[in-house]
Structure formats: C-alpha cells, structure tokens
C-alpha positions as CSV (number, residue, x, y, z in Angstrom):
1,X,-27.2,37.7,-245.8
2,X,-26.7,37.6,-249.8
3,X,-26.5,33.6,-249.9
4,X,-29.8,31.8,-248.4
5,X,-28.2,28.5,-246.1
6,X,-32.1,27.7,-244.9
7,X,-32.8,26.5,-248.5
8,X,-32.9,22.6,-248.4
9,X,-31.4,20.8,-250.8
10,X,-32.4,17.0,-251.4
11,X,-29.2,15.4,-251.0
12,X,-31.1,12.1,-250.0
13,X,-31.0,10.2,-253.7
14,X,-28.0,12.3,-254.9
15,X,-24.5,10.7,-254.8
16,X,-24.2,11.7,-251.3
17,X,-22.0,9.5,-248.6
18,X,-23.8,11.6,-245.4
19,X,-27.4,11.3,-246.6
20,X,-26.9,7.1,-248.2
21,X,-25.4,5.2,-245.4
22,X,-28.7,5.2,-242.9
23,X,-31.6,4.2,-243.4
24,X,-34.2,6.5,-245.2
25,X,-35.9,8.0,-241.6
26,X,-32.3,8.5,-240.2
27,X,-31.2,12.7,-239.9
28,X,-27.6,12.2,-240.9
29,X,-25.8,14.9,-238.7
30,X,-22.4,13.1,-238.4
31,X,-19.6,13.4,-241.4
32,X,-18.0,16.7,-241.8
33,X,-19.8,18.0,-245.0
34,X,-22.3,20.5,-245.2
35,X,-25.6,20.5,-246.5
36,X,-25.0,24.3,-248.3
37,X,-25.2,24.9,-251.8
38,X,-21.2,26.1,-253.1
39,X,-20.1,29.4,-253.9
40,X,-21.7,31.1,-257.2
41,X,-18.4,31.6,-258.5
42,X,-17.7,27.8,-258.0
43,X,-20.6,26.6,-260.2
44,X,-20.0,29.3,-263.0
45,X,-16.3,28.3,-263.2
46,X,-17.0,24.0,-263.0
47,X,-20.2,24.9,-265.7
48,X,-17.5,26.6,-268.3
49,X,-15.0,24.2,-267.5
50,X,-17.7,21.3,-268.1
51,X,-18.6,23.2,-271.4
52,X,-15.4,23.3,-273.2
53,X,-16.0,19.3,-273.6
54,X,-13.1,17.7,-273.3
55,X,-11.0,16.3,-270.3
56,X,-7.7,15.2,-271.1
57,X,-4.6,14.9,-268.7
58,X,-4.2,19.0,-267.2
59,X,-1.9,20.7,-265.7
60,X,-2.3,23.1,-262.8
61,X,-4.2,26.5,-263.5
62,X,-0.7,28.6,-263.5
63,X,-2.4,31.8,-261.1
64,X,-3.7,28.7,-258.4
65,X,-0.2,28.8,-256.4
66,X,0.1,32.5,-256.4
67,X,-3.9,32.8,-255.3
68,X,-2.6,30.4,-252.3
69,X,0.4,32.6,-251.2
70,X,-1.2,35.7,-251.5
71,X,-3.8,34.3,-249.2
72,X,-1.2,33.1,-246.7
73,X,0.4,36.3,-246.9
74,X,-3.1,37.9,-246.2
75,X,-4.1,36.2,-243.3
76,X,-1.7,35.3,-241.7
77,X,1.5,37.1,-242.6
78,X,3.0,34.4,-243.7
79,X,4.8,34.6,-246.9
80,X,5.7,31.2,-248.6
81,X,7.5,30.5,-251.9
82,X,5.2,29.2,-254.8
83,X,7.1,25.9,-254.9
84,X,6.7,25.0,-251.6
85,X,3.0,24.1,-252.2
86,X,2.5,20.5,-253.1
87,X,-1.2,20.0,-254.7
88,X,-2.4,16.5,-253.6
89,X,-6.3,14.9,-253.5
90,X,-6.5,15.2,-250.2
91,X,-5.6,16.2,-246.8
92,X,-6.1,12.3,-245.5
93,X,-3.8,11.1,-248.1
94,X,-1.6,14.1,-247.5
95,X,-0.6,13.3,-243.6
96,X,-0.4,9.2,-244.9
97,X,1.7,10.1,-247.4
98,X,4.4,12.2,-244.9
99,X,3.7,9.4,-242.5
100,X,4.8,6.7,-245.1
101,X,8.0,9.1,-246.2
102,X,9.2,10.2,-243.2
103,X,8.6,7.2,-240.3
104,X,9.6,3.6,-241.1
105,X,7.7,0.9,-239.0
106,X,10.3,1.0,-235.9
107,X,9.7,4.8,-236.0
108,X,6.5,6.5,-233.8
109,X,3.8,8.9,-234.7
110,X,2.3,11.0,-231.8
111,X,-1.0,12.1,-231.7
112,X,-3.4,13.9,-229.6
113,X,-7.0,12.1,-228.9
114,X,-9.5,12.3,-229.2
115,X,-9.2,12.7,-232.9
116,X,-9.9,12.6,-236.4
117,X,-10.0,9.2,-236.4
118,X,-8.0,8.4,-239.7
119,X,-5.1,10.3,-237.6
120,X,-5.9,8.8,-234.8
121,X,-5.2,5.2,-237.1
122,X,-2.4,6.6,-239.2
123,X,0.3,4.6,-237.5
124,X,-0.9,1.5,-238.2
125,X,-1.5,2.6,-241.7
126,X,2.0,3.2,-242.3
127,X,2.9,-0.2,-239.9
128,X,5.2,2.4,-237.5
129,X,4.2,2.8,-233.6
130,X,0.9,4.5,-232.2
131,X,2.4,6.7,-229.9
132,X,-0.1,9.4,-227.8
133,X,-0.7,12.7,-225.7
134,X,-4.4,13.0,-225.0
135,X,-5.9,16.3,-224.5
136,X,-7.4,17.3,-221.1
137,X,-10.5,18.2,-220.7
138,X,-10.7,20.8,-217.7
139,X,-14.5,21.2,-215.5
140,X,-15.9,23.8,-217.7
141,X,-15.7,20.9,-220.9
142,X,-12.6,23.0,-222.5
143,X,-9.4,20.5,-224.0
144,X,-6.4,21.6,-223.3
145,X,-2.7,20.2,-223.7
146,X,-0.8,18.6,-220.8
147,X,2.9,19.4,-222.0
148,X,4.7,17.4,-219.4
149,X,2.4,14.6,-220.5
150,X,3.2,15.7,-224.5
151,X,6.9,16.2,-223.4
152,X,7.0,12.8,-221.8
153,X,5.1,11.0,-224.8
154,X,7.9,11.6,-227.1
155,X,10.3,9.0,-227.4
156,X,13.3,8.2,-229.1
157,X,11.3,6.9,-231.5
158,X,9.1,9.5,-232.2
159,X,9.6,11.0,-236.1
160,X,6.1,12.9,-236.3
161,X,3.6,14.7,-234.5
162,X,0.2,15.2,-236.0
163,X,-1.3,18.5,-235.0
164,X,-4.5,19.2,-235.8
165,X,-5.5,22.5,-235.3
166,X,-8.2,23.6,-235.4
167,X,-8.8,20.7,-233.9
168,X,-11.6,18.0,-234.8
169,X,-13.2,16.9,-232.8
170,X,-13.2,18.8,-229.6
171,X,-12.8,22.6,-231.8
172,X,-9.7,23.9,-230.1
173,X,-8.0,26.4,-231.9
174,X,-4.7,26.7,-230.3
175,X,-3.1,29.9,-228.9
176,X,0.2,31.1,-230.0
177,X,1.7,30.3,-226.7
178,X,0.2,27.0,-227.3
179,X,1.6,26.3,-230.1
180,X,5.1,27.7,-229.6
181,X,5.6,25.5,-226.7
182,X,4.2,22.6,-228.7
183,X,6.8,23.4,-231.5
184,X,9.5,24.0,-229.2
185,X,8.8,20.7,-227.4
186,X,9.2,18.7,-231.2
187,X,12.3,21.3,-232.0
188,X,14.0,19.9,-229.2
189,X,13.5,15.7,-230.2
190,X,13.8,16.3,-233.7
191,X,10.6,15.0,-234.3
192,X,8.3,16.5,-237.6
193,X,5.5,18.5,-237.6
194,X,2.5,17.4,-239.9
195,X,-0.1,20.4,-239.2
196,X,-3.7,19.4,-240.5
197,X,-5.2,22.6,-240.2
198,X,-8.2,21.9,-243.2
199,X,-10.6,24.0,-241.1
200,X,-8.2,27.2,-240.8
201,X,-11.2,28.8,-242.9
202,X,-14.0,28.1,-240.1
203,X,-13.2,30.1,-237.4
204,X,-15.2,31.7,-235.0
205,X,-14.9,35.4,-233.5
206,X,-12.9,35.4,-230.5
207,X,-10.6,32.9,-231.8
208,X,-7.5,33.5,-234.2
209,X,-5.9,31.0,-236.6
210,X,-2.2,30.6,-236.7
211,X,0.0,28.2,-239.0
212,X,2.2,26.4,-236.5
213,X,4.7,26.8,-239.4
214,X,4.1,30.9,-239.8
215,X,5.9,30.9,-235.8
216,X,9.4,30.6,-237.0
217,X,11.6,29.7,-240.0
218,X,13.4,26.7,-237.7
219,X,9.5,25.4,-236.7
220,X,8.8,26.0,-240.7
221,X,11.5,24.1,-241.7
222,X,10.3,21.2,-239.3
223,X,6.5,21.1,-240.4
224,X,4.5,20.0,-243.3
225,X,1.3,21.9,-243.3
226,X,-2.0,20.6,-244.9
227,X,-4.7,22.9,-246.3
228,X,-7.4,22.4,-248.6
229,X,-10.3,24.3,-249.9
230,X,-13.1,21.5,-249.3
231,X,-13.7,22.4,-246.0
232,X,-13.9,25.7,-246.6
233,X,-15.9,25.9,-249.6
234,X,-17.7,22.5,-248.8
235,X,-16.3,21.3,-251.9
236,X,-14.6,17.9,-250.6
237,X,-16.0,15.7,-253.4
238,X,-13.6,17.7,-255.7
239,X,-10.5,16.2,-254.0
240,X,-8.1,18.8,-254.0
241,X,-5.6,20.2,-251.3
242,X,-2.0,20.9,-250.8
243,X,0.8,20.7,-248.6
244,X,3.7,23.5,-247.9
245,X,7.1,22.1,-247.4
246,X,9.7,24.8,-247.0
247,X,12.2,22.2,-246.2
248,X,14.0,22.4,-249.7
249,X,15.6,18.6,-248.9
250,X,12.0,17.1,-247.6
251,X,9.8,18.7,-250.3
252,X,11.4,16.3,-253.3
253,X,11.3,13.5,-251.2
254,X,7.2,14.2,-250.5
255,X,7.0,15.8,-254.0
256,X,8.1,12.2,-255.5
257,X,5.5,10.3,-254.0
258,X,2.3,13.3,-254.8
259,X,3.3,12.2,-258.4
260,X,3.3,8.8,-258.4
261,X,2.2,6.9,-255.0
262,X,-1.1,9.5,-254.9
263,X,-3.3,10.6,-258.0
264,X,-3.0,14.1,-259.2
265,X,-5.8,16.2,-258.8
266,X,-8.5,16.1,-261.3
267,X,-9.2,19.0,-263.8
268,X,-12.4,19.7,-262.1
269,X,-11.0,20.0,-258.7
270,X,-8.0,22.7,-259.6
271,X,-11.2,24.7,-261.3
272,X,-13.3,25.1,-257.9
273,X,-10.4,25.4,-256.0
274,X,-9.2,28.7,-258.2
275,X,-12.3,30.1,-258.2
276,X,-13.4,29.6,-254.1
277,X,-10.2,31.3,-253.5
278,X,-10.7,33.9,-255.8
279,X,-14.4,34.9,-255.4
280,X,-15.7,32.8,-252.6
281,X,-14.8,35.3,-249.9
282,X,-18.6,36.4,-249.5
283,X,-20.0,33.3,-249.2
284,X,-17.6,32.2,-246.9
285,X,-18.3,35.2,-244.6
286,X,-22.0,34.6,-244.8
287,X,-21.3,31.2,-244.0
288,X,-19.7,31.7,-240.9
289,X,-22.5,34.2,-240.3
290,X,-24.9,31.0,-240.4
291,X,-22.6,28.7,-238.9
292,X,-22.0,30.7,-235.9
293,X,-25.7,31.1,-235.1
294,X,-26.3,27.6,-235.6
295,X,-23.2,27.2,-233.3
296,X,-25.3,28.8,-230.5
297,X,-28.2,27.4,-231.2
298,X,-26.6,23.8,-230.4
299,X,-25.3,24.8,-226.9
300,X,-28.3,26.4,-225.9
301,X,-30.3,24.0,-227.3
302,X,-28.0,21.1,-225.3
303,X,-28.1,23.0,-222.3
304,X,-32.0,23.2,-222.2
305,X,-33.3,20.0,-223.4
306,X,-30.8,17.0,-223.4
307,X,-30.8,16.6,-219.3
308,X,-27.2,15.3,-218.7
309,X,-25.7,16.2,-222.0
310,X,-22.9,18.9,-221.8
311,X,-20.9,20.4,-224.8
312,X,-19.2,23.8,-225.5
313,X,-19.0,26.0,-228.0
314,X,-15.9,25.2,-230.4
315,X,-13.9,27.9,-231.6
316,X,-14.0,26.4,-235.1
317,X,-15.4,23.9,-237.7
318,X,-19.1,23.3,-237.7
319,X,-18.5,20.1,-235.5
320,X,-20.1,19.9,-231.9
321,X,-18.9,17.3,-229.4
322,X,-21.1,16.0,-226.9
323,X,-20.5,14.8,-223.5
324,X,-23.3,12.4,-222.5
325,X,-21.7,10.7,-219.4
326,X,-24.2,11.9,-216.9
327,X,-27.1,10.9,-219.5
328,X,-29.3,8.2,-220.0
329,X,-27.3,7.3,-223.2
330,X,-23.9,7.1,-221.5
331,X,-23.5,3.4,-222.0
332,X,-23.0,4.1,-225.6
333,X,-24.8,7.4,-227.1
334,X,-24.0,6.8,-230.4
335,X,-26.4,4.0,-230.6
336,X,-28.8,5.7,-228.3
337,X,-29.8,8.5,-230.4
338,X,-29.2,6.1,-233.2
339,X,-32.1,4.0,-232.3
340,X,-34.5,6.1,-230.2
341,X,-34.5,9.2,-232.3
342,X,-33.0,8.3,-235.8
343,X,-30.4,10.4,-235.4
344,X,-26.9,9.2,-237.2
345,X,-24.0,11.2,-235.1
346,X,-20.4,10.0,-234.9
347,X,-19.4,7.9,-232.5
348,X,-17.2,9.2,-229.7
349,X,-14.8,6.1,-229.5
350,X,-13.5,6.5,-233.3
351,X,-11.6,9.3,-231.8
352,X,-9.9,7.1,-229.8
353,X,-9.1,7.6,-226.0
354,X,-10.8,10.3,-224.7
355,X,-14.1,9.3,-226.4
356,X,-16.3,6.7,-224.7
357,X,-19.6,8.1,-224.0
358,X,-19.1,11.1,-226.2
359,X,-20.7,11.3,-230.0
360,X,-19.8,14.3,-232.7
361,X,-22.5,16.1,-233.6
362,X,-22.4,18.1,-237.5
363,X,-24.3,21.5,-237.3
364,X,-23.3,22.3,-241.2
365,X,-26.9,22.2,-242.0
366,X,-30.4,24.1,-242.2
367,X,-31.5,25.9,-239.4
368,X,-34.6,23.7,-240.0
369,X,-32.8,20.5,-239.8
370,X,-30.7,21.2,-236.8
C-alpha cells in the first residue's frame, strides 16, 4: 500500500463529533466517519486554497460538474447532462429537501428499515405519513426485499420512496434485478425515487454498484439521486454533495430551494471535492484495500469470540451490523458493550423496526483499534 491507514491519528481533543460525545475511556466505533488521514491531493488543494487568504462569496469550480459526469460515465455508463447536478451541503439535507418539495403532509414517504435513521425519521420531518417495507433478513443473516410486502406498502398516498443503496445499515448492495423490480414497482404508482447511494464509492469485490436511475430513462426521469464525496473521501466535515435530477420540470422546483431553503456549499468544500475526484483514485483503492481486510477481520473475529453474536460481511460501506439476540447483551446491546467494555456502537433501534437487539458496529479505523 502507498497510503499507511495503521497510523493513528489523535482525533480525541480535535473538533471531532465521533471521538467528543463519550467519555474519555469510551472506543467510539459507531458514526460513519473514518479515522484515515484524506487524500494527499486533498490537503495540497484545501492548503493553496487556504493560502490565497481571502474567502468571499464563490462560485462553483467550473471543471467540478464535468469531473462528476465523466465519473458517472466511467463507472457506470451512465451519461448525465452537466445541469442535472444540483450541488447541495449534504446528502441528509438533500433527501429532506425532495421530501419537503415533493410530498405535502397528507402525502407518504416509504422506506425500508432498518435504516439510516434520519431516513428512517424523514417523514415526520417534512410532517407527511411514515409509510414502510422492512427488509427481510433470511437464516444465513442476508436482507433482502419482500416485493409483495413493498408492492403492498404503497398506497395511494405514497409520493416517495427512499432507497438507499448501498444500504446502511445492513450493507446490501442491490442487484440489477433488484432494483429493476423495485423501480418498476414505483413506475407503476407514480411514486418518486430518492436514491441515497453516498457509499457507491465503498464497494467490495464481488459486489457491483448500479444507479437505480442509470436502468432506464423513464426510471431516470422518476428518481433524484444523491452522491457526495465525504463518504468516499472521508471528507464529510466539508459539506458538500449533489443531487442529479434529469427531470427537466423537477429540477427547478428542487434547484429553487438548494439556493435559498439550504446553504450553498462553502469554498472549502467545492476545493476537496475537485481534487478527491480528480487525484483521489489511489487512495481510495488503498482504502478499500484496508477496509476490506478489516471487513474480514470483524466477521472472523465475531464469529470466534463474541458467543451468540452473528453478523455478515456487507457488500459495502465500512459499517458492520451485529445481531446479538442469542447473546448475553440481547436485552439491549447497545448499552451492554456500552457499559461493560466502553465500547460506543450505534444502537440497533435508531434504525427503526428491524433493529431491537442489533447495534452498528464502524470498522473505518486502525487495524490496532478494531
């Protein structure tokens, strides 16, 4: 490897949400950061930007929207127009703000626990009606989709489906036939698509990534698709993502609210995300390198040593979900390892249904650490 991920870095006393909430002899392994030094190219770019001095109202860096549909083009032979990216500070605020657009408070918003818990809480954000299809998780720990369940979720109601895929927590990442169906299913009710797919980037051999919206130009026109380098790059303090909306009637109605109900993103932001996308390609692949092994490391080391404790190995993010029903620590895990091995992991029943006596583990760090 050219990049060294066992070097720690003392992220204790920095500005740090992950390592500030717990107390001082708590390992924080639970929000989805990671504890890795960014790309080279990332630090040059932010230290010349910092340099010049001065940080006045900016504009976009003109190559940024090209850089993203090359990419798209490159990975996934999807070719998108340059104004059908929306820049925004965030993914989180991104599927909100479609939410708060698109569904009115009689209107529902389907989702598929467990989840990301800000999705899984996005309807009552925007005051419209929590509407669900849970995942299934089969004998061997895999999720998958029920689609007479999904089918029979949807009501008349029903103006979005959040996908997210790859999916956090449990670290599906869908099939095409998966996905087509799922598509097909929304086609058919004229419900929207909002596709977080922020961990696109983090995907595991064996295991392909496909933009629900890169199907079809009838599912495209239905979806909004979020992506953001922060994930990627583990640059999320930076605050910058985007949305593509090929809908040419949806996109202004969106692109309204990016510029006034949401903040632009900041000059420092744009910079990093140029410059991972332009020369963070070896890190990234080292990355995954590191990420994978650690990957293995967790379901072996499960498997071995935690005596009732089942998990599987995700096809994406750095993000291990634990099943500890037939544990000790079933009654409530979270606060188990909490208190009898200072160990700060998400707690399974923020993802909603699906997630009692489950906790989220974050590998994203030193070999020595994990």
């Amino acid at each position: 490897m050219h990049h060294s991920f066992d070097r720690s870095i003392a992220r204790r006393h920095s500005d740090s949400t992950k390592w500030h909430v717990y107390d001082e002899d708590v390992l924080p392994l639970w929000t989805a950061d990671m504890d890795f030094a960014v790309p080279d190219p990332v630090i040059a770019a932010l230290h010349a930007r910092v340099d010049h001095g001065v940080f006045g109202y900016c504009i976009e860096p003109p190559e940024l929207r090209e850089v993203i549909v090359d990419r798209l083009d490159r990975l996934y032979g999807w070719r998108v127009a340059p104004e059908a990216i929306l820049l925004d500070i965030g993914v989180l605020q991104a599927f909100r703000h479609v939410a708060a657009i698109t569904a009115s408070r009689d209107h529902g918003v389907l989702v598929q626990p467990p989840v990301y818990p800000p999705m899984f809480g996005t309807a009552k954000h925007n005051g419209s009606i929590h509407q669900e299809a849970p995942l299934v998780r089969r004998p061997d720990g895999r999720y998958e989709i029920d689609f007479d369940a999904f089918e029979a979720a949807i009501t008349g109601d029903t103006r979005i489906f959040i996908l997210c895929n790859p999916h956090n927590p449990v670290g599906r990442v869908f099939r095409r036939d998966e996905l087509e169906r799922m598509a097909q299913i929304c086609l058919r009710h004229d419900v929207l698509i909002c596709s977080d797919e922020i961990h696109c980037d983090l995907v595991y051999p064996g295991a392909r990534h496909i933009p629900i919206a890169s199907l079809d130009p009838d599912i495209a026109h239905r979806t909004v698709t979020l992506m953001a380098p922060s994930k990627t790059f583990n640059i999320p303090g930076l605050r910058c993502s985007f949305a593509i909306v090929t809908d040419p009637e949806l996109r202004p109605r969106l692109d309204v609210g990016y510029g006034g109900d949401f903040a632009e993103v900041n000059n420092l932001g744009l910079v990093a995300a140029l410059a991972a996308y332009r020369g963070g390609q070896p890190w990234l692949d080292d990355v995954l390198a590191y990420l994978q092994a650690n990957r293995d490391f967790v379901v072996d080391f499960v498997r071995r040593e935690l005596p009732g404790v089942r998990t599987v190995a995700p096809d994406a993010t750095y993000l291990a979900w634990l099943d500890c029903r037939e544990s000790r620590a079933a009654d409530d895990p979270y606060q188990f390892f909490l208190d009898r091995a200072r160990v700060a992991l998400s707690p399974g029943p923020s993802f909603g249904t699906g997630g009692n006596g489950f906790v989220r583990l974050n590998f994203g760090c030193t070999r020595a650490t994990l």
